[in-house]
MDAnalysis code that builds the backbone (N, CA, C; Angstrom):
import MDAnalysis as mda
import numpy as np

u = mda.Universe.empty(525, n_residues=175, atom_resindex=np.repeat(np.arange(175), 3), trajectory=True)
u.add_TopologyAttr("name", ["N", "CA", "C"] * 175)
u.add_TopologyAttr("resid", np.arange(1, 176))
u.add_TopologyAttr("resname", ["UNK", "UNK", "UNK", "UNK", "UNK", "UNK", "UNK", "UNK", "UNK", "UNK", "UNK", "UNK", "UNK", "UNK", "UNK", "UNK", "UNK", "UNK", "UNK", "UNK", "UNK", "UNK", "UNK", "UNK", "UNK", "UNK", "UNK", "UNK", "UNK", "UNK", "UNK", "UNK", "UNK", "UNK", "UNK", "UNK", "UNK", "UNK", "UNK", "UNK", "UNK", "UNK", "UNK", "UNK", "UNK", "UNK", "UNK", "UNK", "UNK", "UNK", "UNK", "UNK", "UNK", "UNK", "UNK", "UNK", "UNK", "UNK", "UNK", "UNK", "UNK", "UNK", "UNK", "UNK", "UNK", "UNK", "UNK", "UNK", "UNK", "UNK", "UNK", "UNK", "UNK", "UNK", "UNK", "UNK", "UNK", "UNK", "UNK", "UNK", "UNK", "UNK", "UNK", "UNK", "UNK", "UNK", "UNK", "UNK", "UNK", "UNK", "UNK", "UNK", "UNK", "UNK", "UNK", "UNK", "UNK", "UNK", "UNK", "UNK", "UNK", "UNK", "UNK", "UNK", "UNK", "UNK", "UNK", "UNK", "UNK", "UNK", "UNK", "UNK", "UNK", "UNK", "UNK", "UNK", "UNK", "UNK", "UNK", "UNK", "UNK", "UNK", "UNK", "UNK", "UNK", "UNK", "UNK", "UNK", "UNK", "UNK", "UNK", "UNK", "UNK", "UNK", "UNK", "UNK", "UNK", "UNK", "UNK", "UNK", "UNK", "UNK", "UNK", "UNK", "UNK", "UNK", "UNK", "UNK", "UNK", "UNK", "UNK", "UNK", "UNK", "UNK", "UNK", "UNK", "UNK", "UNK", "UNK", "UNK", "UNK", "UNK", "UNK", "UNK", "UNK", "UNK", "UNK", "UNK", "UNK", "UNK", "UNK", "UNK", "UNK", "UNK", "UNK"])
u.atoms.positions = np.array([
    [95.382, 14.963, 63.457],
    [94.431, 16.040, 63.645],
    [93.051, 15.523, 63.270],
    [92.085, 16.138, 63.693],
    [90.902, 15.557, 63.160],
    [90.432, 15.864, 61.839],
    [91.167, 17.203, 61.168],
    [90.276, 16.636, 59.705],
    [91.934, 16.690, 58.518],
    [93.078, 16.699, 59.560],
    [94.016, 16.269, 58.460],
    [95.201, 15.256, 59.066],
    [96.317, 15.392, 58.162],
    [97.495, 15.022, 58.945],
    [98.628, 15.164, 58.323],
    [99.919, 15.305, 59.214],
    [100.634, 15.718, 58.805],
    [102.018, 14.743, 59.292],
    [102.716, 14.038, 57.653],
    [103.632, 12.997, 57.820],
    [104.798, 13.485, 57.050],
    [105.783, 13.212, 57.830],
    [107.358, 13.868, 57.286],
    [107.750, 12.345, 57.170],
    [108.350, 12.295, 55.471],
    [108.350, 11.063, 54.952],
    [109.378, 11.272, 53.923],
    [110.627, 9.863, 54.068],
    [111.475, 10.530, 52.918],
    [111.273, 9.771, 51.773],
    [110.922, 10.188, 51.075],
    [110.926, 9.387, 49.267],
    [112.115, 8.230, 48.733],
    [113.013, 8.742, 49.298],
    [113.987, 7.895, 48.669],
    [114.894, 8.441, 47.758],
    [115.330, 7.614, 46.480],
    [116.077, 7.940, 45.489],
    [114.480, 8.366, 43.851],
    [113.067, 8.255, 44.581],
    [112.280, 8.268, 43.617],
    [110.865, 8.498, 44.391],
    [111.373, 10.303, 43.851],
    [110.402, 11.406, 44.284],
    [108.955, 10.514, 44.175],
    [109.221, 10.531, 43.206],
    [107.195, 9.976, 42.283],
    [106.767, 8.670, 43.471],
    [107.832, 8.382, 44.372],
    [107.193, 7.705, 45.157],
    [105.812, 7.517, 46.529],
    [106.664, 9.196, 46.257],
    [105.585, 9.739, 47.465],
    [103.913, 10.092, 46.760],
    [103.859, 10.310, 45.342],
    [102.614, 10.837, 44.882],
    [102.222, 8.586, 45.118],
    [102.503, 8.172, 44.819],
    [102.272, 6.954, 44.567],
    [101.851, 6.269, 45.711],
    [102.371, 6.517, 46.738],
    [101.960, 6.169, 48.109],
    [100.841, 6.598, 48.235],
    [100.482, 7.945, 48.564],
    [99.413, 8.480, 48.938],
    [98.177, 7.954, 47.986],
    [98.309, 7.791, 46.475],
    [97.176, 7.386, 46.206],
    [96.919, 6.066, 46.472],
    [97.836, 5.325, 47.214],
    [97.172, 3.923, 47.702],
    [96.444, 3.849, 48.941],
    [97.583, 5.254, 49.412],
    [97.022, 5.156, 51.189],
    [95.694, 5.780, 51.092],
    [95.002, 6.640, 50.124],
    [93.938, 7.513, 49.849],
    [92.803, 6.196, 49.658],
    [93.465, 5.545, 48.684],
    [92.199, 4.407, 47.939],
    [91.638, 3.315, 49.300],
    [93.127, 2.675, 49.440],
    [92.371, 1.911, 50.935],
    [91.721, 2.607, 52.099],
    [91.912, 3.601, 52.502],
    [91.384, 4.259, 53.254],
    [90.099, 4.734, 53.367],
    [90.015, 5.179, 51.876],
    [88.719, 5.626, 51.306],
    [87.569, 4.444, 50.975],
    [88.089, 3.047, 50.939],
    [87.318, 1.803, 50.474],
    [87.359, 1.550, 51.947],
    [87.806, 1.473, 53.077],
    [87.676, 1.089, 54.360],
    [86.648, 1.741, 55.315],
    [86.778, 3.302, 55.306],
    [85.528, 4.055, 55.052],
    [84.304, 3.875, 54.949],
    [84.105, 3.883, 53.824],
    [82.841, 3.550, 52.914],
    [82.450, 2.213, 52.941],
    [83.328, 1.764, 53.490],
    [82.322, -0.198, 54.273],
    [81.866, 0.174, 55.386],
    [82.858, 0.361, 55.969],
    [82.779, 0.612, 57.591],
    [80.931, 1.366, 57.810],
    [81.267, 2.820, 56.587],
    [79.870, 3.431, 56.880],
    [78.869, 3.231, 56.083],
    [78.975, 2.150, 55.125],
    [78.210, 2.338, 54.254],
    [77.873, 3.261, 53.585],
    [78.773, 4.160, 53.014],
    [78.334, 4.697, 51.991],
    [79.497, 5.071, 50.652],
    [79.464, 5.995, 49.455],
    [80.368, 5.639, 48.788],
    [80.851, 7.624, 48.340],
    [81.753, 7.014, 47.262],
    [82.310, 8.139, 46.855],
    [83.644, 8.595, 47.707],
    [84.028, 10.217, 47.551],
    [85.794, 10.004, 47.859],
    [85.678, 10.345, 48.827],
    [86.645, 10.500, 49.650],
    [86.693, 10.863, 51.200],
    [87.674, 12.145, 51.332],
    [88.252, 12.024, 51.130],
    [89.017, 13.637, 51.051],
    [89.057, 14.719, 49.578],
    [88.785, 16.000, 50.385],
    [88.635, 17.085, 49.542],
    [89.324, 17.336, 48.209],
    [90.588, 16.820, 48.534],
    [91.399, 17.008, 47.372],
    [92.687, 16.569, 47.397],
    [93.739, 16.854, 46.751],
    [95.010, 16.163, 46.535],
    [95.954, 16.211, 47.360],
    [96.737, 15.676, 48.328],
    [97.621, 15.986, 49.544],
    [99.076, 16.898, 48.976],
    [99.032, 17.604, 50.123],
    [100.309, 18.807, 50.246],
    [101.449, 18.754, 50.655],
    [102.314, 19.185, 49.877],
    [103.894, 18.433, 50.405],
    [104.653, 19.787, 50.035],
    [106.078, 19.467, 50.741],
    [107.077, 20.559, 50.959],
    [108.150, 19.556, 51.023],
    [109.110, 19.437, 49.914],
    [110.270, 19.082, 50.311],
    [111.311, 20.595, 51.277],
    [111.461, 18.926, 52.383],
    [112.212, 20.016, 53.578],
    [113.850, 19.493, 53.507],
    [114.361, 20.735, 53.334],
    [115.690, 20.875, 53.454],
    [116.566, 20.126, 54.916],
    [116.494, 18.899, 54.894],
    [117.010, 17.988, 56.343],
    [117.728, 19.066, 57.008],
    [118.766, 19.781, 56.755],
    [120.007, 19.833, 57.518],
    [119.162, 21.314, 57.960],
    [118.355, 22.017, 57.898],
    [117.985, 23.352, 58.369],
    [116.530, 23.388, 59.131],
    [115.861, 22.729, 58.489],
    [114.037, 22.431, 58.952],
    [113.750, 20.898, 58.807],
    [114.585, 20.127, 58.545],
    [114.228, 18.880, 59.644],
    [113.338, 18.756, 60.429],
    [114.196, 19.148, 61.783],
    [113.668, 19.247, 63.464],
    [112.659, 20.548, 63.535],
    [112.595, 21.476, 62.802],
    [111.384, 22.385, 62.671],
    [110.081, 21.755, 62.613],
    [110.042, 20.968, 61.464],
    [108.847, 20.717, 60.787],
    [108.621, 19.589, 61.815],
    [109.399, 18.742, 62.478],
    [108.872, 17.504, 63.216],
    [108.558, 18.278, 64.607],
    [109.138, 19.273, 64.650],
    [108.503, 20.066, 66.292],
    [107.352, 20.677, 65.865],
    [107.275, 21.051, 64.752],
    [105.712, 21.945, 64.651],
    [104.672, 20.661, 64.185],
    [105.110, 19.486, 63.571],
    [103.972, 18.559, 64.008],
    [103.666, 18.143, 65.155],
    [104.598, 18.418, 65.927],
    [104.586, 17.482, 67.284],
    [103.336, 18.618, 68.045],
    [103.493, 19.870, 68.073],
    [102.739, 20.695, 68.372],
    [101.946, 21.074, 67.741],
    [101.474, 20.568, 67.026],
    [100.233, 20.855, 66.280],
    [98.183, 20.644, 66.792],
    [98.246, 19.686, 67.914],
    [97.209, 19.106, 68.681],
    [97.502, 20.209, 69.662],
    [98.433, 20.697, 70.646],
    [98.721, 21.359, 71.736],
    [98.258, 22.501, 71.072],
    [98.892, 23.390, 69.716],
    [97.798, 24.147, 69.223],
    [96.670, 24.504, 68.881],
    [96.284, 23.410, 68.332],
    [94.969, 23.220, 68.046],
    [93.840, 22.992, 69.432],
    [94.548, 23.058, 70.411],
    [93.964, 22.906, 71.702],
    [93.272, 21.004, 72.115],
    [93.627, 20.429, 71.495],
    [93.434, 18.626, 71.574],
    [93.743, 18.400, 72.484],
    [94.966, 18.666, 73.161],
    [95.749, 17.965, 74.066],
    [96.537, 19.245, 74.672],
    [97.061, 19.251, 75.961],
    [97.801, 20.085, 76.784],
    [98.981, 19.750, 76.725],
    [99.646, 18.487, 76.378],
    [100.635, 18.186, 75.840],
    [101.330, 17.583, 74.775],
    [102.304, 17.771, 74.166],
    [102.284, 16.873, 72.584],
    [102.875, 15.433, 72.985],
    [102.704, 14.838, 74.056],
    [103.167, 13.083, 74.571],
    [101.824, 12.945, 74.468],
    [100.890, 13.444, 75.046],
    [99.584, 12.858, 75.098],
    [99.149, 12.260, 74.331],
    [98.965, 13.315, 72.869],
    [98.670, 13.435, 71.825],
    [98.872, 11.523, 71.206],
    [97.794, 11.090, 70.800],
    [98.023, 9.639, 70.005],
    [99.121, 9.236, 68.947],
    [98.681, 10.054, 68.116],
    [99.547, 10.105, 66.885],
    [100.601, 10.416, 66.580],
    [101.349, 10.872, 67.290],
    [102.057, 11.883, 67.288],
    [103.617, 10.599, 67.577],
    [104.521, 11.644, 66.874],
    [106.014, 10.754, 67.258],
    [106.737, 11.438, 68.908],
    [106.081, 12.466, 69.442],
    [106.748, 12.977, 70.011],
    [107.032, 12.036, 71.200],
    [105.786, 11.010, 71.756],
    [106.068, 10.247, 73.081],
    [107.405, 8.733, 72.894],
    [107.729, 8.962, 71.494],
    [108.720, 8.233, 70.574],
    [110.033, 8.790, 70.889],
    [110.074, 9.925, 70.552],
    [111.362, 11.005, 70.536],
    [111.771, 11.494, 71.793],
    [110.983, 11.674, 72.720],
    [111.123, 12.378, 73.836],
    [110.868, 11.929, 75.179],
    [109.929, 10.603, 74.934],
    [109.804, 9.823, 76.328],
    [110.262, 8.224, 75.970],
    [110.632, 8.005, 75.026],
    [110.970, 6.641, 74.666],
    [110.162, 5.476, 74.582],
    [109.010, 5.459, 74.413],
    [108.068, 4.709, 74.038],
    [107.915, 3.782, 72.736],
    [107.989, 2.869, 72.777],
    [107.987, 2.207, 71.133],
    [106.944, 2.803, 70.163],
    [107.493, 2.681, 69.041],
    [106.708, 2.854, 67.654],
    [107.373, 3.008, 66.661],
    [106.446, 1.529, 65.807],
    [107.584, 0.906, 64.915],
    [107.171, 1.781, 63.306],
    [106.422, 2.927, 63.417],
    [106.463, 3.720, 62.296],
    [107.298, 4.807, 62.376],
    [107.992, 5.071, 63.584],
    [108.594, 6.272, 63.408],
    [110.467, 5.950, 63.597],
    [110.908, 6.588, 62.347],
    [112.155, 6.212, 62.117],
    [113.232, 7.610, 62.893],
    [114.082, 6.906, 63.313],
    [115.171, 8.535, 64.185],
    [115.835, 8.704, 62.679],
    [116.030, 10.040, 62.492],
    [116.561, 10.558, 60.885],
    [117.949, 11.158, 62.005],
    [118.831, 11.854, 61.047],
    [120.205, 12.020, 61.669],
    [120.194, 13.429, 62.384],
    [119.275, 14.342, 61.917],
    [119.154, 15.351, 62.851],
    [118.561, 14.652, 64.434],
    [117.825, 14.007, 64.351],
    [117.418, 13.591, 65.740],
    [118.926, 12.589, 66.508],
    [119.122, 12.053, 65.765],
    [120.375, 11.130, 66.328],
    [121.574, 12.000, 67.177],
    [121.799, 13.171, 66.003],
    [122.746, 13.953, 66.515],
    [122.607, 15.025, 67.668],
    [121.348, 14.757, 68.357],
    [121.064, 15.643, 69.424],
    [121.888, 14.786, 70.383],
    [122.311, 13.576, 70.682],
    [122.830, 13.159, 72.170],
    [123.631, 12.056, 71.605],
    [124.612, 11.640, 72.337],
    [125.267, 10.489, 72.212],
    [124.721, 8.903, 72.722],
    [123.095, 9.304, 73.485],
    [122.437, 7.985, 73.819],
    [121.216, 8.757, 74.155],
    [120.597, 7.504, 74.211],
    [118.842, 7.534, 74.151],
    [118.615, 8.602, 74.951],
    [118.314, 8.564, 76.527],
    [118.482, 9.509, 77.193],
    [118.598, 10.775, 76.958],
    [119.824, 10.985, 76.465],
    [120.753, 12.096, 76.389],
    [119.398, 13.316, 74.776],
    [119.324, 12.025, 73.930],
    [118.558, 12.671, 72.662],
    [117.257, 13.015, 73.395],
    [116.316, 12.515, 73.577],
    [115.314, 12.132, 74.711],
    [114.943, 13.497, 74.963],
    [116.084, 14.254, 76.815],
    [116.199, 15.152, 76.473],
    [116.546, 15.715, 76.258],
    [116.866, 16.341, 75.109],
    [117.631, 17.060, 73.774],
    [116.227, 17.584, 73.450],
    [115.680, 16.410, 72.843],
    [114.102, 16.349, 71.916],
    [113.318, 17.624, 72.692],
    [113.150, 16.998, 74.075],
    [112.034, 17.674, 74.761],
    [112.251, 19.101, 75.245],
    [113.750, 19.165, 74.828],
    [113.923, 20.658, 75.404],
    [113.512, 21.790, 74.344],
    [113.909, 20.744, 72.763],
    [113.696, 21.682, 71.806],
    [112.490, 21.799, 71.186],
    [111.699, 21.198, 72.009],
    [110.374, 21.107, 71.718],
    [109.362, 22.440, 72.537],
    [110.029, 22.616, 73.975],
    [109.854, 23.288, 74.635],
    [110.405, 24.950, 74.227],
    [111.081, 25.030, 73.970],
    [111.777, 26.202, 73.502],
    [111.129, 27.162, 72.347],
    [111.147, 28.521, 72.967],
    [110.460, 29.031, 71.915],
    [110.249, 28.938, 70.460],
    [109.250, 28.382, 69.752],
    [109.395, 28.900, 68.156],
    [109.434, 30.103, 67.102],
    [110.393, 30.481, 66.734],
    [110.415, 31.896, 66.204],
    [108.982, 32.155, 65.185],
    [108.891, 32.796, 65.230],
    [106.597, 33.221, 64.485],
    [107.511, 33.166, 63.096],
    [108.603, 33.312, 62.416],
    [108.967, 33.472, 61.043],
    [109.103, 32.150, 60.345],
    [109.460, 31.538, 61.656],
    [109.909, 29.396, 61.091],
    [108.382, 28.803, 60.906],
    [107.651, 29.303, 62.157],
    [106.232, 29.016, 61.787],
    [105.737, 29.368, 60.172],
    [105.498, 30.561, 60.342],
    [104.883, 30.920, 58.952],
    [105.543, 30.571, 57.832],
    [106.948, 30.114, 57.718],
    [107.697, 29.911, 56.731],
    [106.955, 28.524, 56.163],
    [107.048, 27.167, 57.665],
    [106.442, 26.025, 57.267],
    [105.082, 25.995, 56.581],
    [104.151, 26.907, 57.181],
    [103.039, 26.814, 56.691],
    [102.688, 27.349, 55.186],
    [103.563, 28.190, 54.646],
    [103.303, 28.766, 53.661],
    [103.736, 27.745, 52.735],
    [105.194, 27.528, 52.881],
    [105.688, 26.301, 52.177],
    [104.764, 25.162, 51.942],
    [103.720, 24.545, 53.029],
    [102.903, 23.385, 52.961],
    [102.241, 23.875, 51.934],
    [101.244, 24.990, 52.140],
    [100.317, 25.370, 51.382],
    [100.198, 25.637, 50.064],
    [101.652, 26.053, 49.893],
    [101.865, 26.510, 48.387],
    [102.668, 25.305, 47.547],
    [102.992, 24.156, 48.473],
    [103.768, 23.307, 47.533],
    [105.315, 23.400, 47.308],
    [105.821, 24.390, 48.275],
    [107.114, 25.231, 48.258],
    [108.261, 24.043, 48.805],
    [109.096, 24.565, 48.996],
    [110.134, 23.724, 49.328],
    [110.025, 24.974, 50.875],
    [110.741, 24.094, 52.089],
    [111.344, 24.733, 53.452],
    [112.594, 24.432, 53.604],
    [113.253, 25.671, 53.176],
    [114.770, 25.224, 53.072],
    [114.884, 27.066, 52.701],
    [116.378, 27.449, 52.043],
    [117.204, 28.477, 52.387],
    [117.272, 28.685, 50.700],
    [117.925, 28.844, 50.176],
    [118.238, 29.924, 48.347],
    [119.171, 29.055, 48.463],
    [120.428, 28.884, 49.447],
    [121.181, 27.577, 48.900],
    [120.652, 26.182, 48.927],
    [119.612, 25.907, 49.563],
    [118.833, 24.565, 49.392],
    [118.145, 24.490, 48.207],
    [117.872, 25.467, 47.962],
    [117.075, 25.547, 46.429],
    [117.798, 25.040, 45.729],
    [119.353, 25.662, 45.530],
    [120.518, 25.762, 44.132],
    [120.596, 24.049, 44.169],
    [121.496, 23.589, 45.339],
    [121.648, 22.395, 46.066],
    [120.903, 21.672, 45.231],
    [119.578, 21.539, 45.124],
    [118.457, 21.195, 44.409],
    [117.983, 21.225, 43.135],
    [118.495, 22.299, 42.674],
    [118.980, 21.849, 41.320],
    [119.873, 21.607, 40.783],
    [120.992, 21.592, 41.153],
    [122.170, 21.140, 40.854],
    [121.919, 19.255, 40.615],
    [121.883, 18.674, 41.694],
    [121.210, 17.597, 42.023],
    [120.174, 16.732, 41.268],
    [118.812, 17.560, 41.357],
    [117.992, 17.093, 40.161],
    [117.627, 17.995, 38.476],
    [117.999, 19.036, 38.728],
    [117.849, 19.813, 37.657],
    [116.516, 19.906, 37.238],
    [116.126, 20.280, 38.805],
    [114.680, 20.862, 38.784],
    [114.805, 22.268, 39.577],
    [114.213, 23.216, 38.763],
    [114.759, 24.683, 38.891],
    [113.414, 24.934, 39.802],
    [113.378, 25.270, 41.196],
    [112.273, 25.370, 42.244],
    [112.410, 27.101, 43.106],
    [111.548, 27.589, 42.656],
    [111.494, 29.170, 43.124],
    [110.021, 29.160, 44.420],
    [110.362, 30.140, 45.461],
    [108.873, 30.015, 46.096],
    [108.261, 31.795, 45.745],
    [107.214, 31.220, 45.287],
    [106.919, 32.366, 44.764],
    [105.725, 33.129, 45.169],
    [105.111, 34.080, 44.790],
    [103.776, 34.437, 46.027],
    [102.985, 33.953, 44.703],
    [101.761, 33.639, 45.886],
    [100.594, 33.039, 45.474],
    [99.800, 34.230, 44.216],
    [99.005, 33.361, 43.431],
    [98.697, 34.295, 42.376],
    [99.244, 34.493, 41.104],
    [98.314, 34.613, 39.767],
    [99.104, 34.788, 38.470],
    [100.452, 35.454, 38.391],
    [101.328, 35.013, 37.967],
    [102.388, 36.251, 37.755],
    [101.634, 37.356, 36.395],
    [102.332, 38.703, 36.964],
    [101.962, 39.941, 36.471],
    [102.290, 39.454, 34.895],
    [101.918, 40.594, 34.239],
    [102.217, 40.966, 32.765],
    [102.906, 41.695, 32.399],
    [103.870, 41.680, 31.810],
    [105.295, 42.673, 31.543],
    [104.251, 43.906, 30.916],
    [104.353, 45.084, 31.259],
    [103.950, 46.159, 30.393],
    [104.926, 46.564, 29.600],
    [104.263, 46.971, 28.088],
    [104.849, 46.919, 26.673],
    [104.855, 48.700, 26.752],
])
């Protein structure tokens, strides 16, 4: 996008990896910048936004609503066009050696083709306005995109207790 972007990235076995990335990808970026234009100081507003996404439910959500994210934003009339984007990867078969097939994408077809179109159909297909707003709220607030059993799942797992909660102080018990 032109003043952000948006990368579905798996951490690994070590969450803290992803804060760790970004401040490298922030620093070189920001020192590449500031040669390029000569001038100094930080380049982005503030600290990047993440949502751990529940693979097995919003996976393929969140990679279709990036894929459409330029076609929304009115950039492009289609999300292949689009530069950045994994979709001319997923759906027209084009190389690109940053974008990895995760197992929700695999399991759309039994061969290239077949996933291909799989991809493009479900790309095409209506998005329910609730999956939308769900992703976006989740980005914004730092939330997880996933279900009450993805939550538990999740702490069970790491024994990190994760609620999405509405924005704003929580209230004050009245005495």
């Amino acid at each position: 996008m032109t003043n952000h972007a948006h990368i579905v990235i798996d951490p690994g076995e070590i969450p803290e990896s992803l804060s760790l990335l970004m401040k490298r990808v922030a620093g070189r970026q920001t020192r590449y910048v500031n040669k390029l234009e000569g001038r100094s100081g930080s380049l982005w507003e503030g600290r990047f936004k993440s949502s751990i996404i529940s693979t097995t439910e919003y996976l393929p959500a969140c990679c279709r609503y990036i894929d459409l994210n330029p076609v929304r934003a009115g950039m492009v009339a289609s999300p292949g066009e689009y530069k950045w984007s994994s979709y001319a990867c997923k759906a027209e078969g084009k190389k690109d050696p940053v974008v990895d097939f995760d197992e929700s994408y695999l399991s759309l077809g039994t061969n290239k083709s077949g996933r291909q179109e799989a991809y493009r159909q479900y790309v095409r297909d209506t998005i329910p306005e609730d999956e939308i707003k769900q992703i976006r709220e989740a980005l914004q607030r730092g939330q997880l995109t996933g279900s009450e059993r993805f939550r538990q799942e999740l702490y069970q797992k790491m024994g990190i207790r994760v609620s999405n909660k509405r924005p704003g102080r929580p209230r004050k018990n009245k005495k």
